[in-house]
BAFI-3210 file (N, C-alpha, C; in Angstrom, 3 decimals, decimal comma, padded with zeros to 6 digits):
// residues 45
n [1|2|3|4|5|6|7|8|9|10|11|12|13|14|15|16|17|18|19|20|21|22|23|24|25|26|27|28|29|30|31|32|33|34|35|36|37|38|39|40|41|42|43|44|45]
n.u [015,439|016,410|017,253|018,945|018,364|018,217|016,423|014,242|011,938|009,882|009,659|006,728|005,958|007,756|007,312|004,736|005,432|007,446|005,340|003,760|005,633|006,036|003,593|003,928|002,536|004,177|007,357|010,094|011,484|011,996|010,290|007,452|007,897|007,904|005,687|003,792|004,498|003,723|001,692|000,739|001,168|-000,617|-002,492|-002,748|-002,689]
n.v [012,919|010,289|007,295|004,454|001,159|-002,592|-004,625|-007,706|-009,047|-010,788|-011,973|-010,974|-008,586|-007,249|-007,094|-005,825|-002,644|-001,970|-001,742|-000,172|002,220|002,517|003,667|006,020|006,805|006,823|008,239|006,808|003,506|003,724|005,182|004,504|002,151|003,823|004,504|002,353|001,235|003,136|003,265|000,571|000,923|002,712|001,822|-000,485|000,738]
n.w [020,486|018,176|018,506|017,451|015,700|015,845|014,117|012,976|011,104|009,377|006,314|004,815|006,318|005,282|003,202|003,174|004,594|002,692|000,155|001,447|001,457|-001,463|-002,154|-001,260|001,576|003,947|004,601|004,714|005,755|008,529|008,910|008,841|010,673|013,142|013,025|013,652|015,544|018,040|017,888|017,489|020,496|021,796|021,584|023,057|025,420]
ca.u [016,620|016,756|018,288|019,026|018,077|018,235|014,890|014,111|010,953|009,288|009,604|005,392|006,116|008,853|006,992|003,901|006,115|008,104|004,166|003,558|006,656|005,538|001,874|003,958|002,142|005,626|008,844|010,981|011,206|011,944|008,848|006,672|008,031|007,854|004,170|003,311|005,048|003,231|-000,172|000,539|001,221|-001,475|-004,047|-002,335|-003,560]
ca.v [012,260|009,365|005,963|003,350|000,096|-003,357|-005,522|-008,678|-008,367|-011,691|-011,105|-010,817|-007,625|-006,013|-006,864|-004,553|-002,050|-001,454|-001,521|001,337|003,381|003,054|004,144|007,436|006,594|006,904|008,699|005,382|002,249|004,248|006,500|003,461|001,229|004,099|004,793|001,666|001,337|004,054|003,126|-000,457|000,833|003,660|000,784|-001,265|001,365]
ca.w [019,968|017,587|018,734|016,096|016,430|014,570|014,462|012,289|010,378|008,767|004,680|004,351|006,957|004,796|001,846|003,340|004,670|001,095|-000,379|001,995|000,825|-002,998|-002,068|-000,971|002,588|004,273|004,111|004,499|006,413|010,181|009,589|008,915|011,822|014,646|013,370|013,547|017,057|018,536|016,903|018,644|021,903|022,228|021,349|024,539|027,241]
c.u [016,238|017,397|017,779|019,296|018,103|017,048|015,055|012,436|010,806|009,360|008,219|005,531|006,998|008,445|005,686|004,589|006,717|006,352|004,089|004,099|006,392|004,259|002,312|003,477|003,522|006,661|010,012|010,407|010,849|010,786|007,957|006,632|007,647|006,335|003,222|003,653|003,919|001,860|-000,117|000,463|000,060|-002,697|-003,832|-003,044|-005,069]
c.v [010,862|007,924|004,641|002,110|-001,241|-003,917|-006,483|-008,377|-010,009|-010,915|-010,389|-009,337|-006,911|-005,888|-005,720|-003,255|-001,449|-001,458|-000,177|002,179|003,423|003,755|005,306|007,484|007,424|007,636|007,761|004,343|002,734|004,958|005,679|002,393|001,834|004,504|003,760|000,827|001,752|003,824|001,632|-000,361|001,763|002,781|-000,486|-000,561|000,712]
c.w [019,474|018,044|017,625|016,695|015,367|014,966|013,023|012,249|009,499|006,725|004,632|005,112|006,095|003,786|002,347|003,620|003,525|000,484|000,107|001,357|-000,942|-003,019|-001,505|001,130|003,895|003,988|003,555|005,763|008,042|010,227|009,785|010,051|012,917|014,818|013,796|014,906|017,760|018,563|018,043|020,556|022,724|022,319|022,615|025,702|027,483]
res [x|x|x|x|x|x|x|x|x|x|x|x|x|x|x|x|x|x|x|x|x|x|x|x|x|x|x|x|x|x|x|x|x|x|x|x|x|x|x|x|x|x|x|x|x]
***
């Protein structure tokens, strides 16, 4: 299940992010944030 969430994001971050999604990389903004979640937290253990 999904839960929706708000977050603040520095412009230079939304400007890579929207880069991503033209390079196709991405679906949209949520696919790019939770990979990039996940990717941060697996590299924490």
């Amino acid at each position: 299940m999904k839960v929706k969430l708000s977050i603040s994001l520095d412009q230079e971050t939304v400007q890579k992010v929207e880069e991503r999604l033209q390079d196709g990389v991405f679906r949209n903004k949520s696919h790019c944030i939770e990979w990039a979640v996940r990717k941060g937290l697996e590299e924490r253990r």
